[in-house]
N, C-alpha and C positions, 0 to 999 in steps of 0.2 A: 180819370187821368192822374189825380193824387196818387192810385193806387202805381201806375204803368211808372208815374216820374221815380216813384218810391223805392221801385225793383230793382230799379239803376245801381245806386250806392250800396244796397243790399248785396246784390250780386255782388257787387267789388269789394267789399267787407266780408264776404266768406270766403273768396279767393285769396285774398290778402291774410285773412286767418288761416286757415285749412291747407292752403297751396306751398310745397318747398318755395326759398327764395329761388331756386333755379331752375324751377319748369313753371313760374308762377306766367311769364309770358307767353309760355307756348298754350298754357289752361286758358287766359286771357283772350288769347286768337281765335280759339275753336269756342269760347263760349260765345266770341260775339259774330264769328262764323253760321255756327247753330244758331244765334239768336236771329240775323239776316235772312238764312233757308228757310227756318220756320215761319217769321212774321211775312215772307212773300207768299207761301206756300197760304195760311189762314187770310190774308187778306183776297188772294185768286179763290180761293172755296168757300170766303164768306155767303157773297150772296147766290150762288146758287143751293147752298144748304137752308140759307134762312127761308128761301123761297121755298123749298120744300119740305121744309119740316115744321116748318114756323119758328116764328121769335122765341115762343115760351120754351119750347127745346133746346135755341140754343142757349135762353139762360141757366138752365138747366145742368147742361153740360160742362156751362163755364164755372159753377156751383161745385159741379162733384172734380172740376179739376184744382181747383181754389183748394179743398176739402182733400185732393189727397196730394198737396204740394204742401202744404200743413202737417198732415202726417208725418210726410217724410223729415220734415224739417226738424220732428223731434229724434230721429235717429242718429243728428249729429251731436259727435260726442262733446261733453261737456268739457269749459275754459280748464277746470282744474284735471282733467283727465288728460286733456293736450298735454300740460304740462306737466302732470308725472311722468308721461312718457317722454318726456324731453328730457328732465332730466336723468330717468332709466338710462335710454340712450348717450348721454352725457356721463355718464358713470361706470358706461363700461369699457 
C-alpha cells in the first residue's frame, strides 16, 4: 500500500516536470482517466485470473511489470538536459 500511496505524488511530479505549463491539465485528465479504466478493468479480472493461474503467477507478473516500469523510468531525460534545452529554445 506504501508502494500504491507512493505512485501518487510521483506521478504528479513527472507531470509537473516533464509536461508544458499549457497542456499540463489536459496530460492530468487522461492520466487519471487511464488510471480509472485500468484500475476497474484489473480489479474485474483479478479474481478470475488468480483462480486460474494461481497466486504465484500473478506475482510473477506483477514482478516483471514493476521491472519494466523501472526500465523505462530510466529513459527519461535528465534535470540538466531539460534545461539545456530550455535554454536552446530560449536563445533562439
Amino acid at each position: 500500500m506504501a508502494a500504491i500511496f507512493g505512485a501518487i505524488p510521483f506521478l504528479d511530479a513527472v507531470v509537473v516536470r516533464y509536461v508544458d505549463d499549457r497542456m499540463r491539465s489536459r496530460v492530468a485528465g487522461i492520466r487519471i482517466a487511464i488510471s480509472f479504466g485500468v484500475s476497474g478493468i484489473a480489479v474485474f479480472l483479478l479474481g478470475p485470473i488468480v483462480k486460474a493461474t494461481g497466486f504465484e503467477t500473478l506475482l510473477i507478473s506483477m514482478t516483471l511489470i514493476a521491472c519494466f516500469t523501472a526500465f523505462t523510468l530510466t529513459w527519461l531525460p535528465s534535470e540538466r538536459r531539460i534545461a539545456s534545452a530550455i535554454l536552446r529554445n530560449q536563445n533562439q
